[in-house]
C-alpha positions in Angstrom: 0.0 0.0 0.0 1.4 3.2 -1.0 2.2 6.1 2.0 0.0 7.4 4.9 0.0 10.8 3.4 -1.9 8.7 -0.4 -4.3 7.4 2.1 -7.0 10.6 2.0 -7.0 11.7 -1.4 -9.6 14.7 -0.3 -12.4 15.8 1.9 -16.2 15.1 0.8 -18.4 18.3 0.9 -21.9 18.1 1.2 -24.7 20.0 3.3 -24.5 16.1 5.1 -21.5 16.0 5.7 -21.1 19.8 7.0 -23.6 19.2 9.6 -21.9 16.3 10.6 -18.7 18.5 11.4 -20.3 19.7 14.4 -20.6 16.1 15.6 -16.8 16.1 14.5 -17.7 13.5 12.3 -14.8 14.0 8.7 -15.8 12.4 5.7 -12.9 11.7 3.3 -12.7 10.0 0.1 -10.0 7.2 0.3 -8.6 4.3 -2.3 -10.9 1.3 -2.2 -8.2 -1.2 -1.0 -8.0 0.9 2.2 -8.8 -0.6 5.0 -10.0 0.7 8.5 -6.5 0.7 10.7 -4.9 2.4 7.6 -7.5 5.3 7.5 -7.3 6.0 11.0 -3.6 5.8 10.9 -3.4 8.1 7.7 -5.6 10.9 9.6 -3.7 11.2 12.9 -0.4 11.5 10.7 -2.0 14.3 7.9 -3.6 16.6 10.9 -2.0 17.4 13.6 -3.6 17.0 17.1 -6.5 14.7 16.3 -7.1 11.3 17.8 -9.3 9.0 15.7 -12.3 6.7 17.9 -13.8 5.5 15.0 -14.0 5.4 11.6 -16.8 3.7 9.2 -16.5 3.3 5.5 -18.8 2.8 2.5 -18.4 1.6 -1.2 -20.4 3.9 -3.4 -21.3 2.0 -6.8 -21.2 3.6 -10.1 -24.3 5.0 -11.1 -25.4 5.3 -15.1 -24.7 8.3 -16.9 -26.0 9.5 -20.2 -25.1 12.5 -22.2 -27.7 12.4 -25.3 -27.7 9.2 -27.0 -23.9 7.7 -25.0 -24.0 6.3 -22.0 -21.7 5.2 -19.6 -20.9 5.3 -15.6 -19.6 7.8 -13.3 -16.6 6.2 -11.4 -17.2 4.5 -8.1 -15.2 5.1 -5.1 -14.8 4.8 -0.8 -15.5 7.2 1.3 -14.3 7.0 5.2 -16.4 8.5 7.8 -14.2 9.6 10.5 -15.2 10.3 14.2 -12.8 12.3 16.6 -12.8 12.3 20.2 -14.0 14.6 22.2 -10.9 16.0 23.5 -9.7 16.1 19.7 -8.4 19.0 18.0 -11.2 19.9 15.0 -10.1 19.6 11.0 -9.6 22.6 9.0 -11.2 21.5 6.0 -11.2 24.7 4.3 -7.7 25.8 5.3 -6.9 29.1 7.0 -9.5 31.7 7.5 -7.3 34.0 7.9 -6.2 33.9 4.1 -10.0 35.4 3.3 -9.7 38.3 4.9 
């Protein structure tokens, strides 16, 4: 398996997955031969200060595409859900808000 640092290949963003950041639950997209030690491994290396309890993961299939008369499928992949604990520093998903201003 390639690097710790290959392991999250980037952060999921949906109006789900925001709310869940206030739960300090992280969803990540991640290779599909990643397994569950790996992930959790991977994310205490990339951020600094966080401690991983748990982590769930789900294939997503490839759904049917069609753009006028082709078809085809839109990739399938694994995404991780990561829980912190509570005495864990949160993830900047976003990067620095300072940078915006």
């Amino acid at each position: 398996m390639a690097s710790l640092y290959d392991i999250v290949k980037r952060p999921i963003i949906t109006e789900a997955t925001m709310a869940n950041m206030d739960l300090k639950k992280y969803t990540f997209e991640v290779p599909k031969t990643a397994h569950k030690l790996v992930i959790k491994q991977a994310v205490e290396a990339a951020f600094e200060g966080v401690k991983v309890e748990k982590v769930n993961t789900v294939t997503v299939s490839p759904k049917a595409k069609r753009m006028g008369r082709y078809q085809g499928f839109k990739p399938g992949y694994k995404k991780a859900i990561v829980t912190l604990t509570a005495d864990s520093k949160n993830i900047e998903v976003f990067g620095n808000d300072d940078a915006a201003e």
